[in-house]
N, CA, C and O of each residue as an XYZ file, in Angstrom:
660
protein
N      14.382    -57.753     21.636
C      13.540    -56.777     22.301
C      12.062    -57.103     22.064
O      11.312    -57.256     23.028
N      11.532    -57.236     20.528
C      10.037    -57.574     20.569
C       9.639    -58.728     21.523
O       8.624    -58.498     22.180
N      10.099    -59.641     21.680
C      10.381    -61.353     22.206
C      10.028    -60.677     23.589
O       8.893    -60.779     24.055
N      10.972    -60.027     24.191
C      10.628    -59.699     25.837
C       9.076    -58.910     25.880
O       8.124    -59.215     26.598
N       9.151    -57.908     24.968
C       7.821    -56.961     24.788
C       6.253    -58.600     24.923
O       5.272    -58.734     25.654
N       6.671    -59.203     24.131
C       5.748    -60.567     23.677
C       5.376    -60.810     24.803
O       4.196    -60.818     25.153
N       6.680    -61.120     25.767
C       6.444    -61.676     26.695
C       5.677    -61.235     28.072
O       4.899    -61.865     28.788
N       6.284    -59.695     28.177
C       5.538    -58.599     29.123
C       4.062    -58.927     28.616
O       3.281    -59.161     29.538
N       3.499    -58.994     27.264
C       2.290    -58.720     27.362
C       1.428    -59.727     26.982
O       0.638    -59.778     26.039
N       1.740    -60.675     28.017
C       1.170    -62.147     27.946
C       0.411    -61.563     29.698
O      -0.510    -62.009     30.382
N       1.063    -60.765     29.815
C       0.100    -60.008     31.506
C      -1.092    -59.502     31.216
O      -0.886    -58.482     30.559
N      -2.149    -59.665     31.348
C      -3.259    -58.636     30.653
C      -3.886    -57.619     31.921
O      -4.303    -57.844     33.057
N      -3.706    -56.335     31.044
C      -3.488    -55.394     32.046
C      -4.710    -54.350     31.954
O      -5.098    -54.100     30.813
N      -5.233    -53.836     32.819
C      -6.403    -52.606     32.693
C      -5.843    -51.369     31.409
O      -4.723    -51.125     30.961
N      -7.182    -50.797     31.125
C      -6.276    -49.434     30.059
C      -6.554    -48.183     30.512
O      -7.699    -47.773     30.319
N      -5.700    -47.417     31.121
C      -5.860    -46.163     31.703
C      -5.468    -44.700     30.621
O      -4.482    -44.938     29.924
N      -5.973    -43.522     30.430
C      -5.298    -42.275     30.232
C      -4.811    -41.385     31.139
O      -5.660    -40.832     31.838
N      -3.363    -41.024     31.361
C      -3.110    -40.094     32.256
C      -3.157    -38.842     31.331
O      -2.548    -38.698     30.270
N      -4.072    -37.890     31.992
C      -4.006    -36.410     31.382
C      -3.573    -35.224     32.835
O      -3.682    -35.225     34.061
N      -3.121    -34.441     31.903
C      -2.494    -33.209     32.843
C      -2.525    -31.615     32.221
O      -2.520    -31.401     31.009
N      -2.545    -30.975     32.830
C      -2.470    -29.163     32.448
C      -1.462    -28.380     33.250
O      -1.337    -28.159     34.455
N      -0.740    -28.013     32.102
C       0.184    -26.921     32.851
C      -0.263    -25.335     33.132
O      -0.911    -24.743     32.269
N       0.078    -24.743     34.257
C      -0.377    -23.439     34.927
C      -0.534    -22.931     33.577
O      -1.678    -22.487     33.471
N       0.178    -22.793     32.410
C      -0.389    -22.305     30.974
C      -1.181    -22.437     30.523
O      -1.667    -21.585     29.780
N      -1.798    -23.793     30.795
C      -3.072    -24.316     30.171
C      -2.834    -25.117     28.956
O      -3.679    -25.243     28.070
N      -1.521    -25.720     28.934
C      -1.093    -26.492     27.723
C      -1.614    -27.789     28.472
O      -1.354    -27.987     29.659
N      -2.485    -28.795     27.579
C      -3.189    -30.038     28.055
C      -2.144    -31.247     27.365
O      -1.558    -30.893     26.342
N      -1.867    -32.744     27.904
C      -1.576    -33.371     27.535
C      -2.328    -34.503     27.771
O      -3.262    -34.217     28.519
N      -2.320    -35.998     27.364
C      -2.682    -36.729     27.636
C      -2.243    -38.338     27.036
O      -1.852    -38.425     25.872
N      -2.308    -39.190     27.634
C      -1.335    -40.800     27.036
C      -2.014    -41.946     27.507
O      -2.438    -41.872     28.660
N      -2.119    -42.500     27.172
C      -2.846    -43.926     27.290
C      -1.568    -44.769     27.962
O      -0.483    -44.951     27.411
N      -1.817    -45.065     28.800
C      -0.910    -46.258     29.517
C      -1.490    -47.714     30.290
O      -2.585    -47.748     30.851
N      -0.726    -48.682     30.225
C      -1.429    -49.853     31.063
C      -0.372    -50.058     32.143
O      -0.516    -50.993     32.930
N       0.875    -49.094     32.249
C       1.424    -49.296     33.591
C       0.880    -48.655     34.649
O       1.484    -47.587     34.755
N       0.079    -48.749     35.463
C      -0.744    -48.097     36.383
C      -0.935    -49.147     37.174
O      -1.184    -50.278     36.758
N      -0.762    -48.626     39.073
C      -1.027    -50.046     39.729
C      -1.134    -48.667     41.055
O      -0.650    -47.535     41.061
N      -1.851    -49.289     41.909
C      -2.270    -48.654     43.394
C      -0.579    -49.017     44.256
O      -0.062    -50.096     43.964
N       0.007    -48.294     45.042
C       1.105    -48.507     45.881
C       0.702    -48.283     47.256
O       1.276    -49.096     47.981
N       0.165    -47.731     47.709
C      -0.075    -47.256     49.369
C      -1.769    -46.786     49.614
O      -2.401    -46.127     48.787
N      -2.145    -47.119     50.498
C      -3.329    -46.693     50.878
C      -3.585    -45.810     51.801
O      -4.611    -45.152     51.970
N      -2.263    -45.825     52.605
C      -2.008    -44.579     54.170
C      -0.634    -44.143     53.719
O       0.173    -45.072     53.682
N      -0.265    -43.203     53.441
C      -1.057    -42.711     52.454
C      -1.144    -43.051     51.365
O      -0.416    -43.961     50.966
N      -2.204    -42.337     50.387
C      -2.932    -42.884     49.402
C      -1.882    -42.250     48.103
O      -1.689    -41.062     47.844
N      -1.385    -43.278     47.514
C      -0.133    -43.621     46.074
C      -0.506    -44.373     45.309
O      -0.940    -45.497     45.563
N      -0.351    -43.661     43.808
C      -0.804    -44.395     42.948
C       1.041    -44.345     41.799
O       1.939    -43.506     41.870
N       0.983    -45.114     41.240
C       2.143    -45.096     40.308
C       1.768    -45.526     38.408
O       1.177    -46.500     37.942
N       2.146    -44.821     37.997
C       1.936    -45.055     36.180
C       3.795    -45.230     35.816
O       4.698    -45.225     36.653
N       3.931    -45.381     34.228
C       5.403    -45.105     33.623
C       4.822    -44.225     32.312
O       3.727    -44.120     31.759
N       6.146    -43.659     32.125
C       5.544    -42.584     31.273
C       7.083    -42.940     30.252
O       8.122    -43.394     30.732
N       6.919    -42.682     29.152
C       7.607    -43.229     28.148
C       8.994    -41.662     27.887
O       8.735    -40.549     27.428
N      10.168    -42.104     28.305
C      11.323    -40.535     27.938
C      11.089    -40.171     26.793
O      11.190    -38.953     26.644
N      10.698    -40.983     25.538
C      10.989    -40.714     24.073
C       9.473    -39.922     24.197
O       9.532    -39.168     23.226
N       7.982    -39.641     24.933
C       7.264    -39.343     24.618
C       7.218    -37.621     24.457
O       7.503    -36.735     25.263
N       6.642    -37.567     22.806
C       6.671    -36.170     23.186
C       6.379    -35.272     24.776
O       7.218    -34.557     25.324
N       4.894    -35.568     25.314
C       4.090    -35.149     26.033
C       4.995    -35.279     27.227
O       4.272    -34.956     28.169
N       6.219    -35.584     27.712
C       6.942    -36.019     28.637
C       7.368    -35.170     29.422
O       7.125    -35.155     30.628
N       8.255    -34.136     28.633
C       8.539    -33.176     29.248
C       7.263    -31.952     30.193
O       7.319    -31.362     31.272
N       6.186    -32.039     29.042
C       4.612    -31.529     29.966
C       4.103    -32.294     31.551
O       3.739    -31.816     32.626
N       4.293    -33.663     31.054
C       4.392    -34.148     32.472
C       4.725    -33.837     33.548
O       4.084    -33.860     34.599
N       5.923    -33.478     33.306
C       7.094    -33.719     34.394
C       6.848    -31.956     34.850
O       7.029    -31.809     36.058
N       6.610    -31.113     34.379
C       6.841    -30.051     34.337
C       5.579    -29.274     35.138
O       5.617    -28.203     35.744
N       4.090    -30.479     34.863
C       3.150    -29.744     35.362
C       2.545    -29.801     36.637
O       1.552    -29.148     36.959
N       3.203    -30.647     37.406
C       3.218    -31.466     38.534
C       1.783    -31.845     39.239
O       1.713    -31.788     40.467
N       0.705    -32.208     38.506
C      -0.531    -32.592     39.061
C      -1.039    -33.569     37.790
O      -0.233    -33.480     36.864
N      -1.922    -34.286     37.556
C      -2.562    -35.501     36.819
C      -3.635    -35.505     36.966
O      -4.200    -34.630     37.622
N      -4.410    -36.753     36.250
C      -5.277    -37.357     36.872
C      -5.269    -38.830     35.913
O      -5.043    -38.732     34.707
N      -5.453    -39.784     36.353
C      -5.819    -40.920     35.906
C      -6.978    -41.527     35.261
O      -7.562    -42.165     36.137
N      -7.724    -41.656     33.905
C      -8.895    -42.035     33.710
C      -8.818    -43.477     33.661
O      -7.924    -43.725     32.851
N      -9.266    -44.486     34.081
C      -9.597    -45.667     34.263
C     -10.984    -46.024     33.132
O     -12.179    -45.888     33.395
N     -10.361    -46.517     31.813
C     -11.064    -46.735     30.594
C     -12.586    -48.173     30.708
O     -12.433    -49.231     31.319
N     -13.488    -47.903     30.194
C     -14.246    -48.515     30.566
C     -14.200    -49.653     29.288
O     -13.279    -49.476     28.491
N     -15.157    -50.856     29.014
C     -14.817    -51.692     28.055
C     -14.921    -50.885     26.752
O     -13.931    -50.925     26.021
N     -16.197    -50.008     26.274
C     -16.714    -49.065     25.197
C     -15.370    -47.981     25.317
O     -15.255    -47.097     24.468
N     -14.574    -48.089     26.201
C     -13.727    -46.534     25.384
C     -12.254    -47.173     24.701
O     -11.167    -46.823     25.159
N     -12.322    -47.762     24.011
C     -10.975    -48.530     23.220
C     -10.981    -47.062     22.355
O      -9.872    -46.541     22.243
N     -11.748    -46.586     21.942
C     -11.507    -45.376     20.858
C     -10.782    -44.362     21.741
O      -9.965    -43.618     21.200
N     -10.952    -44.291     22.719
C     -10.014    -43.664     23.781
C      -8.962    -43.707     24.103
O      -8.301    -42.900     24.756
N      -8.702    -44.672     23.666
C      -7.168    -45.590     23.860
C      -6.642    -45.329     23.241
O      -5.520    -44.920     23.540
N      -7.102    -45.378     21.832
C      -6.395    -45.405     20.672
C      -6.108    -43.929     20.137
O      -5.221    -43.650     19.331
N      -6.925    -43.109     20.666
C      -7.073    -41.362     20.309
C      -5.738    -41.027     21.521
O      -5.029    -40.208     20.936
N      -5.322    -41.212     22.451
C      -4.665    -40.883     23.358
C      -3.360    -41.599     23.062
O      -2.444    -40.784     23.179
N      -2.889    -42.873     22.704
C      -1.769    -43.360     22.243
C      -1.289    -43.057     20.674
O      -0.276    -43.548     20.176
N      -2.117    -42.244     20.059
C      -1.482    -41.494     18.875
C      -1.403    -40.083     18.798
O      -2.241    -39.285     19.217
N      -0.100    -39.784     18.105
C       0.065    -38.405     17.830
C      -0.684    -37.649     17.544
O      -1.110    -38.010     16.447
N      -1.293    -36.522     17.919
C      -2.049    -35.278     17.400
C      -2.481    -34.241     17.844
O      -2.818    -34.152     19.025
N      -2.582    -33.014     16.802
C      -2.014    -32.088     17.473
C      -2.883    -31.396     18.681
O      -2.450    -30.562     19.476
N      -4.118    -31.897     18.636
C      -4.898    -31.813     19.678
C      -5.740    -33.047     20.430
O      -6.850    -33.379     20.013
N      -5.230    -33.569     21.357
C      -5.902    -35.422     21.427
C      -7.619    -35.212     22.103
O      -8.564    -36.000     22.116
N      -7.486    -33.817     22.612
C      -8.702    -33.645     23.195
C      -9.735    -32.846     22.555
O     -10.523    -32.287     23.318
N      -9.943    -32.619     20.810
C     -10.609    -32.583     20.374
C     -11.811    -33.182     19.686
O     -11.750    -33.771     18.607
N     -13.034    -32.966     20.475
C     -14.501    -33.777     20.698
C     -14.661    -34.669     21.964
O     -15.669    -35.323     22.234
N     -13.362    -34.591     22.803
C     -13.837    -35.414     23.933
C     -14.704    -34.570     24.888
O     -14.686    -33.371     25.167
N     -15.638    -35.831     25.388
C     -16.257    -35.267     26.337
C     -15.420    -35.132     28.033
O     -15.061    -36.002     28.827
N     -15.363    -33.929     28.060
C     -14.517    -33.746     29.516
C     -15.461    -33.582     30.790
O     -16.636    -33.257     30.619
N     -14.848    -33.850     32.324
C     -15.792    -33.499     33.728
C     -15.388    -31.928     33.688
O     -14.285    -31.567     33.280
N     -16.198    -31.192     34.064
C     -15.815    -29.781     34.587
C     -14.577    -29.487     35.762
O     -14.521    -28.559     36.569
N     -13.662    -30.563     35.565
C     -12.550    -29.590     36.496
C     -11.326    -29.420     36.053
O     -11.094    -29.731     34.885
N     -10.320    -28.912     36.849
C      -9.349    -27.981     36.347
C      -8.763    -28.665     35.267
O      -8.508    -28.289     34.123
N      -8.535    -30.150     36.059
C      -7.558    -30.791     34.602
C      -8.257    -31.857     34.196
O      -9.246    -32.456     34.619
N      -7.393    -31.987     33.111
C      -9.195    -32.680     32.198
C      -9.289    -34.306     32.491
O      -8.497    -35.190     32.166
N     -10.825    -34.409     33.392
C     -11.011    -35.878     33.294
C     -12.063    -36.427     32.214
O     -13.233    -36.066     32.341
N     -11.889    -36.846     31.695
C     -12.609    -38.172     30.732
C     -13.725    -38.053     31.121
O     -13.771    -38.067     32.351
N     -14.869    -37.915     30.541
C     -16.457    -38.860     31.169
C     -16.415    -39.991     30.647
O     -15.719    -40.373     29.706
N     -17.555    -40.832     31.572
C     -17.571    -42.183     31.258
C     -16.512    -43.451     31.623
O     -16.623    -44.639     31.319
N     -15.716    -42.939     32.192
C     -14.516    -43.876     33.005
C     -15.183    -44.350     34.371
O     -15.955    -43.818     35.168
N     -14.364    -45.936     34.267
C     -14.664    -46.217     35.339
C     -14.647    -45.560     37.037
O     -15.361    -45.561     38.040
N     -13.304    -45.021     36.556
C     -12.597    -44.300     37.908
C     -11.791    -43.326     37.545
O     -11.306    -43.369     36.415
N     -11.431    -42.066     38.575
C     -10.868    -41.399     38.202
C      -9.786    -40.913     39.309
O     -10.306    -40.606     40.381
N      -8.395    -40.790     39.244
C      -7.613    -40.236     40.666
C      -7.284    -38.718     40.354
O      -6.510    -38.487     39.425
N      -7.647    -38.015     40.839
C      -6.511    -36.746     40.741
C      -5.533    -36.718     41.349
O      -5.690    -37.285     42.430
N      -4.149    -36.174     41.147
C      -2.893    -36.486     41.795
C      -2.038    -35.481     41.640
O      -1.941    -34.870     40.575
N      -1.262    -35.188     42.803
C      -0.091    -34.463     42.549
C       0.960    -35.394     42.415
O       0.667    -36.529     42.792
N       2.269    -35.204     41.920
C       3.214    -35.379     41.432
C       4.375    -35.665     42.876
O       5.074    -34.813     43.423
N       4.270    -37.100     43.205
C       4.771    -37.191     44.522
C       6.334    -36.845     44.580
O       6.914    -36.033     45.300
N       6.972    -37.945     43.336
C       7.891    -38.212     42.823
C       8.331    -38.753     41.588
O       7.453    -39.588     41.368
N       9.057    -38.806     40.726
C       9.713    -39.119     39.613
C      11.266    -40.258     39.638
O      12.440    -39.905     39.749
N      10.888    -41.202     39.540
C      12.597    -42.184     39.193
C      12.745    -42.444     37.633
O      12.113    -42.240     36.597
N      13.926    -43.005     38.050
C      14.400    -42.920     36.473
C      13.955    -44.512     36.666
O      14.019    -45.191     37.691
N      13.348    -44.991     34.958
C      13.270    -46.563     34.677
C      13.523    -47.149     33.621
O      12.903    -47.910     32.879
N      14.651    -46.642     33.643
C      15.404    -47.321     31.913
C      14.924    -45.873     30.896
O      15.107    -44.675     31.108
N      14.318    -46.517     29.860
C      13.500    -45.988     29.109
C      12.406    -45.229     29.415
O      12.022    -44.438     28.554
N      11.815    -45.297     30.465
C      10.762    -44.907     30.965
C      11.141    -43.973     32.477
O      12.167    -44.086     33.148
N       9.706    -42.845     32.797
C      10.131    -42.370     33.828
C       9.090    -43.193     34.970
O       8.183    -43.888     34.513
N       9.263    -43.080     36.375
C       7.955    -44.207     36.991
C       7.908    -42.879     37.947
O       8.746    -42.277     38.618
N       6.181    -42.685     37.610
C       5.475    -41.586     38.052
C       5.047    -42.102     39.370
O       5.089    -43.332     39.365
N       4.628    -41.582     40.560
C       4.794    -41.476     41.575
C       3.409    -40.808     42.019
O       3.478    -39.610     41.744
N       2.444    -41.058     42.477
C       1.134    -39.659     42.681
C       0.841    -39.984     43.832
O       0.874    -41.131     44.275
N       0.336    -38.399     44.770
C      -0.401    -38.617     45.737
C      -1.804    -38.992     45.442
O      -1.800    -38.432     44.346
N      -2.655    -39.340     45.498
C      -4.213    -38.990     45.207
C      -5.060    -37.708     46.344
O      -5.301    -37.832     47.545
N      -5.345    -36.570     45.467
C      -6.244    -36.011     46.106
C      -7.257    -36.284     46.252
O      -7.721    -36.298     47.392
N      -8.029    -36.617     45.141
C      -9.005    -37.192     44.847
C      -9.620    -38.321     44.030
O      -9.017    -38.621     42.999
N     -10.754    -39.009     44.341
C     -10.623    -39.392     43.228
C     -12.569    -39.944     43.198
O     -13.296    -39.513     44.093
N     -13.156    -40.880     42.095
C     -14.023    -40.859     42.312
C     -14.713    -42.235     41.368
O     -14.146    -42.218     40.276
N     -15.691    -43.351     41.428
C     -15.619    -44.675     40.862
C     -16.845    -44.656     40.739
O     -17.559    -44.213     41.638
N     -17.410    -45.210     39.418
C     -18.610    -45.431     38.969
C     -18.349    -46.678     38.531
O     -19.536    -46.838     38.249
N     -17.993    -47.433     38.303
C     -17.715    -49.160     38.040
C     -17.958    -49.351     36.995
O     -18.093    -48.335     36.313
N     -18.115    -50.474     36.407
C     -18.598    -51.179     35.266
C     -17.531    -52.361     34.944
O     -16.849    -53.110     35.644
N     -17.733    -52.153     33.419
C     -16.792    -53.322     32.460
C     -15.302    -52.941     32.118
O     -15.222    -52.276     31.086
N     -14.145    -53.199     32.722
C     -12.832    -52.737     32.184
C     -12.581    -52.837     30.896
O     -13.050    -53.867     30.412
N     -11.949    -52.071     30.063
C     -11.164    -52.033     28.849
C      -9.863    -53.049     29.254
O      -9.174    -52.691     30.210
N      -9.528    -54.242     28.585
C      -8.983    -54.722     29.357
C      -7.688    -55.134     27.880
O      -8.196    -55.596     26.858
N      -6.298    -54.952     27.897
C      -5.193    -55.276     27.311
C      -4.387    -56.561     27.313
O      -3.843    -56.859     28.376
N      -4.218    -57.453     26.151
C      -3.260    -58.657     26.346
C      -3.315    -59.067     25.146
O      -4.173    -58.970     24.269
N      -1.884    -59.735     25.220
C      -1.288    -59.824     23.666
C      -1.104    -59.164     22.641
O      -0.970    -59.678     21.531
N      -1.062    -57.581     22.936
C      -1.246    -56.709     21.791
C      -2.382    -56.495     21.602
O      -2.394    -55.731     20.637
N      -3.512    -56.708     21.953
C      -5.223    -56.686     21.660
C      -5.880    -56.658     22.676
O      -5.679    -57.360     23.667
N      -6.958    -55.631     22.501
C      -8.038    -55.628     23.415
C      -8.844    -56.280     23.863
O      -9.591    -56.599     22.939
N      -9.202    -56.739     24.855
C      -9.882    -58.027     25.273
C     -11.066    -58.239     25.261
O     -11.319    -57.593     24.244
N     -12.409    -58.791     25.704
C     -13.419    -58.618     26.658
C     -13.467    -59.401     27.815
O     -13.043    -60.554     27.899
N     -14.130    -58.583     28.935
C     -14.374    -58.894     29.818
C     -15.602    -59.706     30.079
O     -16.766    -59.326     29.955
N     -15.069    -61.159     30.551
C     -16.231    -61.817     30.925
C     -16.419    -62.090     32.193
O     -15.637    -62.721     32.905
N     -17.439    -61.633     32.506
C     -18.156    -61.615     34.372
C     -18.814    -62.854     34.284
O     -19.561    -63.181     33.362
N     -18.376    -63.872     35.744
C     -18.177    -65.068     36.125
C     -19.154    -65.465     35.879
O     -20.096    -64.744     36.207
N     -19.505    -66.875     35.141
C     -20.949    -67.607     34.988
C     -21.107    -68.797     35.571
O     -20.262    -69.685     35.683
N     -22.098    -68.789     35.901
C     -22.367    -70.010     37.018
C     -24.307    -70.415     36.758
O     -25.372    -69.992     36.308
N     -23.819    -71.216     37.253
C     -25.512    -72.141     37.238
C     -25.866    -71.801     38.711
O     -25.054    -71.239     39.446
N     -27.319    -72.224     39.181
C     -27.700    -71.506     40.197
C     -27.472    -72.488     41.061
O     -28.382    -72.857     41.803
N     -26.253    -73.053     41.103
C     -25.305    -74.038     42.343
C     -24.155    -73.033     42.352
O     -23.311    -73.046     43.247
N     -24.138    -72.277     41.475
C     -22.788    -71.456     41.871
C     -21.563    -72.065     41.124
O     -20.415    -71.738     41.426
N     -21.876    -73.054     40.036
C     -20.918    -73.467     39.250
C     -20.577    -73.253     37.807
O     -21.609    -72.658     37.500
N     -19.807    -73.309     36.575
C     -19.633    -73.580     35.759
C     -20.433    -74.608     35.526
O     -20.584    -75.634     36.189
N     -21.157    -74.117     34.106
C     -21.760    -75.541     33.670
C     -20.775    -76.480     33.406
O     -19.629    -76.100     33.164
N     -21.112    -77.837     33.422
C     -20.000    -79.291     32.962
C     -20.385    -79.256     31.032
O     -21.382    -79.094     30.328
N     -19.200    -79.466     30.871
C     -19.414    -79.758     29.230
C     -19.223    -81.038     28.857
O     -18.897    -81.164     27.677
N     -19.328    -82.076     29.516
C     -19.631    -83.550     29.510
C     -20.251    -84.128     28.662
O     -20.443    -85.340     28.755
C-alpha cells in the first residue's frame, strides 16, 4: 500500500481546503489535493473526501462547499486543516460569507453538492459551482510527500533558458 501511495505521489498536485457549514452552523474543513475542474457547461468541479474522515459525515450532510485554492505562503493552512482539532478555524482569517472562505487564496468555488459516488476508501465529491472568484499568484504546490516551490519560467531576453556550457 505505501509503494502505490509513493507512487500516486510522484504526480505533483495543487493544495486545496474544502470547507462547509451545516444549516446548524457546525463548520468543517480538510485539506485535499484531489481536486480537478470536470465541466465548464455546466460548470463541475470534483474533490475526494476520505470515509474514515471524521468531518465526513458533515460533508455529506451539508450539501454546499466551497473550495480554497492555497497560495505558495499558506502551507500553514494545509497543515492546520489536515490535522485534528477541535476547532480548525480558530484565528483564521475568513471572507464574509455564509460558508467560510479562506482569505488570501488563490481562488475560490462555492458549490452545491451535485453528487456523491462511492471510491473505494474515499467518497468523489461532485459540485456545481455557484460561484466563484480568482486573484492568482504562486500555487502551494504537493509532490513526494513535500511541499514544493513554484518556479515561474526563466528565460534570457531570446526567450530561452540560459545554456550551462
Amino acid at each position: 500500500m505505501r509503494s502505490l501511495r509513493d507512487a500516486f505521489g510522484q504526480f505533483a498536485t495543487g493544495v486545496a481546503v474544502v470547507t462547509t457549514v451545516t444549516a446548524a452552523g457546525e463548520r468543517a474543513g480538510v485539506t485535499v489535493n484531489s481536486f480537478t475542474s470536470v465541466s465548464l457547461d455546466p460548470p463541475l468541479l470534483l474533490w475526494c473526501l476520505s470515509n474514515r474522515a471524521p468531518s465526513a459525515p458533515l460533508f455529506l450532510r451539508a450539501g454546499r462547499f466551497a473550495v480554497n485554492v492555497l497560495a505558495a505562503d499558506q502551507g500553514h493552512l494545509s497543515r492546520r486543516f489536515a490535522t485534528p482539532a477541535a476547532d480548525k478555524f480558530a484565528g483564521v482569517e475568513l471572507l464574509g460569507t455564509p460558508l467560510p472562505i479562506l482569505a488570501g487564496t488563490l481562488a475560490s468555488f462555492v458549490c452545491r453538492t451535485e453528487r456523491v459516488h462511492d471510491g473505494g476508501d474515499h467518497h468523489i465529491v461532485v459540485g456545481a459551482v455557484e460561484c466563484y472568484q480568482r486573484t492568482g499568484g504562486e500555487p502551494l504546490v504537493f509532490h513526494s510527500g513535500r511541499y514544493r516551490e513554484f518556479w515561474p519560467e526563466m528565460t534570457t531576453g531570446e526567450g530561452r533558458l540560459p545554456s550551462h556550457a
